[in-house]
C-alpha positions as CSV (number, residue, x, y, z in Angstrom):
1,X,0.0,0.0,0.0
2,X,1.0,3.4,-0.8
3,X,1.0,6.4,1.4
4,X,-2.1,8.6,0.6
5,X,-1.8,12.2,-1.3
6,X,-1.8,13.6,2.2
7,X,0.2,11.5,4.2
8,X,3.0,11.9,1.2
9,X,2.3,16.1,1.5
10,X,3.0,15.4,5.2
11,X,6.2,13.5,4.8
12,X,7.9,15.8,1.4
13,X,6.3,18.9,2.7
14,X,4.5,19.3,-0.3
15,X,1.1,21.2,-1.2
16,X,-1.4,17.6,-1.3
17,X,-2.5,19.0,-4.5
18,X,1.1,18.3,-6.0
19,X,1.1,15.0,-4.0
20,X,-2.4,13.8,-5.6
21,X,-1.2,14.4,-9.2
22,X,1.9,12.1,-8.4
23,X,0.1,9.2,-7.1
24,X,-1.9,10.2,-10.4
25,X,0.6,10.1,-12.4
26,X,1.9,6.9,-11.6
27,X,-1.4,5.1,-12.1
28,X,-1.6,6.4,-15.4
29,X,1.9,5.1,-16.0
30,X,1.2,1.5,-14.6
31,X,3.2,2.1,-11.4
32,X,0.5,2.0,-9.0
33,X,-3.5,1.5,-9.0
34,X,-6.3,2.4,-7.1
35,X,-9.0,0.5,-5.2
36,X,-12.2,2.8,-3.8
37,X,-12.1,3.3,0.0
38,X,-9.0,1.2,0.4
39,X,-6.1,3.4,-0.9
40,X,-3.7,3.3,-4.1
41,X,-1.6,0.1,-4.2
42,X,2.0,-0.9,-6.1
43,X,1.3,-2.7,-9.2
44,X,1.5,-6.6,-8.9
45,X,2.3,-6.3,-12.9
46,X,6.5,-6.9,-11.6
47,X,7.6,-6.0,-15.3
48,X,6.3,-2.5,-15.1
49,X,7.6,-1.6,-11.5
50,X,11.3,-3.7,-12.9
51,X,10.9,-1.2,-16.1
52,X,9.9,2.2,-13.9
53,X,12.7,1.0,-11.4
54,X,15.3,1.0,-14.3
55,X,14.2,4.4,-16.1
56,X,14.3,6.0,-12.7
57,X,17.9,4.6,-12.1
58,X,19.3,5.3,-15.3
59,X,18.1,8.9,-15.2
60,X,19.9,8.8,-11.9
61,X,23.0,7.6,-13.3
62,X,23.0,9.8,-16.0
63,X,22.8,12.8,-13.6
64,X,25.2,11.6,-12.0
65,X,27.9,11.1,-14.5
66,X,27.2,14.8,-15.8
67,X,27.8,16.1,-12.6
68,X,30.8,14.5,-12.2
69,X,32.6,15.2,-15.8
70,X,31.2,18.8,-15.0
71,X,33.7,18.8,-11.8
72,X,36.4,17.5,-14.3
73,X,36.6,13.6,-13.2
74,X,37.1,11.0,-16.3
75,X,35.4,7.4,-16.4
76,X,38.7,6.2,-14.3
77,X,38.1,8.6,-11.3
78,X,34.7,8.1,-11.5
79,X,35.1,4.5,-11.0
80,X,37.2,4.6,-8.0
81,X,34.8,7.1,-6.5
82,X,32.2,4.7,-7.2
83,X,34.0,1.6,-5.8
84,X,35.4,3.4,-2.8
85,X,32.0,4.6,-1.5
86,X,30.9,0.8,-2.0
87,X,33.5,0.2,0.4
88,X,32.5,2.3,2.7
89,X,28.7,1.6,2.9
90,X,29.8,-2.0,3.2
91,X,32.2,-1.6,6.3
């Protein structure tokens, strides 16, 4: 189950208004569906959340990378960054 529009304005700080149109939006892309009186509810449809899940990481990933070139890092440094924080989250 997923948080309702104003429990989600609540926890972002967000006008519900805003909040409504997400849980919205993700219904009308597949993420997420709606049962009367019960609440809105992840899909069951595992392809669609696997597919969302990867959009949302490569868009991510991509921000990432363009932030980092922007500071002056090539693929190399990036990749030791990236390996060295592993390291750390896993200690």
């Amino acid at each position: 189950k997923m948080p309702s529009a104003r429990e989600l304005a609540i926890m972002y700080k967000i006008n519900p208004n805003t909040a409504a149109r997400v849980n919205k939006e993700l219904e009308i892309e597949g993420v997420c569906f709606m049962k009367r009186g019960l609440g809105t509810f992840v899909s069951e449809d595992e392809s669609k959340v696997e597919q969302y899940r990867d959009e949302m990481a490569y868009e991510l990933t991509s921000i990432y990378l363009q932030g980092m070139k922007q500071l002056g890092f090539n693929e190399n440094e990036i990749s030791k960054l990236l390996e060295d924080s592993f390291e750390k989250v896993e200690a």
